[in-house]
C-alpha positions, 0 to 999 in steps of 0.5 A: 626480100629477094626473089629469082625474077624479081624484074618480072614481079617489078612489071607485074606490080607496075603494069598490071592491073589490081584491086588493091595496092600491095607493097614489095621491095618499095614497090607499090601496085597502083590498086584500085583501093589503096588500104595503107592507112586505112586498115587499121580503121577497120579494127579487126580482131587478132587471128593468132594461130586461127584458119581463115576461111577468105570468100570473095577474096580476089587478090589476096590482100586481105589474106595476106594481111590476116596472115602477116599481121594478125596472126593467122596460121592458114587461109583459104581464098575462095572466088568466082573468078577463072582467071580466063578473061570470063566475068567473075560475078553476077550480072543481070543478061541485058548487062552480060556483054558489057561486063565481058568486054570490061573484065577482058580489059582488065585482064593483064596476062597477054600483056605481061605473060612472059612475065607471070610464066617466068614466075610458074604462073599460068594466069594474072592470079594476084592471089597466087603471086602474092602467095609465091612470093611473100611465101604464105601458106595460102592457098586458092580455089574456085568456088561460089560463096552460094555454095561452100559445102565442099570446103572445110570448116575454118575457125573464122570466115571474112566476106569483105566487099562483096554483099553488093555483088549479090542477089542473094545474100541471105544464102551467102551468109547463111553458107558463110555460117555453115563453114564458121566455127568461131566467128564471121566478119563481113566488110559491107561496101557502099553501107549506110553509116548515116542518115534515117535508115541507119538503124533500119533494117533497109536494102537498096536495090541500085538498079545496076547489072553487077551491083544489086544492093546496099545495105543498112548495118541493122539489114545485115545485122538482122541477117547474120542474127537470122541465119543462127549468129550470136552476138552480132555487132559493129566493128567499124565505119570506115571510108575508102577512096576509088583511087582512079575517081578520087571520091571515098565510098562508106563501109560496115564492118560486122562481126557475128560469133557462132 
């Protein structure tokens, strides 16, 4: 694929800061997950011809994936995140300013912002990037998944890696049934796929500032069945490494029909 500034993409895929590994032109992003080979272990259903509602969607990964590789006609990436150095989820107070230093560390834009200016970027958006440059009809706005109602409906809503962050999830899910048509697929980070409580409904409180809870399949399960979904069951158990640690953490996927 060929692209006007292609020496600018070159760095931002090289120096700048991601979440995940994204492939262009045998350029590889150093992300913190690198799905490669992983995403087929998630087992994800086709989504031909289907709109995607991607909540917590941060660089656009998995929307892109959706689109390029399922079959998705359009998604929606909605997150917290301003793009303007603040935190783009929640924290405890007593964790505020230590969250703040960290998010403007990983804030690429003043050092590569010659370069996301040459390609009509005003911010280290990934989303957008990955967006304008693969030419994907995706598109990104603002928004907290407490609060979807000003968005439209989609035939499909994905929450992947982001119940941990939350306070609430029995909102977030309930918000994420509100705006489903089809079906919901929730991607749990640090899940218990083993030991006693793997079939209860159990919650971990983890005593961080920005990672509240981990969950039990049959917790979000029992959730999803709650706030209305039918059908609710297991896609997969996966395992991913932190690329810069170097140790696997467990994952859940759910989906749940409407």
């Amino acid at each position: 694929m060929e692209i006007k500034n292609f020496e600018s993409v070159k760095r931002i895929f090289n120096e700048g800061t991601w979440y995940h590994s994204v492939e262009f032109n045998e350029i590889k992003s150093k992300g913190t997950f690198d799905y490669t080979d992983t995403i087929k272990d998630l087992k994800l259903p086709r989504l031909d011809k289907l709109s995607v509602l991607d909540v917590g969607c941060s660089d656009g990964y998995f929307s892109k994936y959706f689109l390029e590789n399922l079959g998705a006609k359009y998604v929606l990436g909605v997150d917290f995140n301003k793009y303007d150095g603040s935190i783009a989820f929640e924290v405890l107070n007593t964790y505020e300013e230590k969250y703040k230093t960290k998010y403007a560390e990983h804030d690429d834009f003043k050092i590569l912002k010659k370069d996301y200016e040459k390609l009509g970027l005003n911010n280290s958006n990934k989303f957008l990037l990955l967006k304008k440059i693969f030419n994907l009809n995706m598109d990104y706005e603002f928004g907290s998944i407490y609060d979807l109602k000003s968005f439209p409906n989609s035939d499909v809503t994905f929450c992947g890696s982001l119940l941990e962050h939350l306070r609430d999830p029995i909102t977030a899910i309930e918000q994420l049934y509100f705006k489903t048509e089809k079906f919901s697929i929730i991607d749990i980070s640090n899940s218990f796929n083993s030991g006693i409580f793997k079939k209860e409904p159990y919650l971990k409180y983890v005593g961080s500032g920005g990672n509240f809870f981990h969950y039990s399949e049959q917790g979000v399960k029992n959730i999803m069945e709650n706030v209305g979904f039918k059908n609710v069951k297991k896609l997969s158990s996966y395992k991913i490494k932190i690329e810069k640690y170097g140790y696997k953490i467990p994952h859940t996927v759910m989906i749940g029909y409407k």
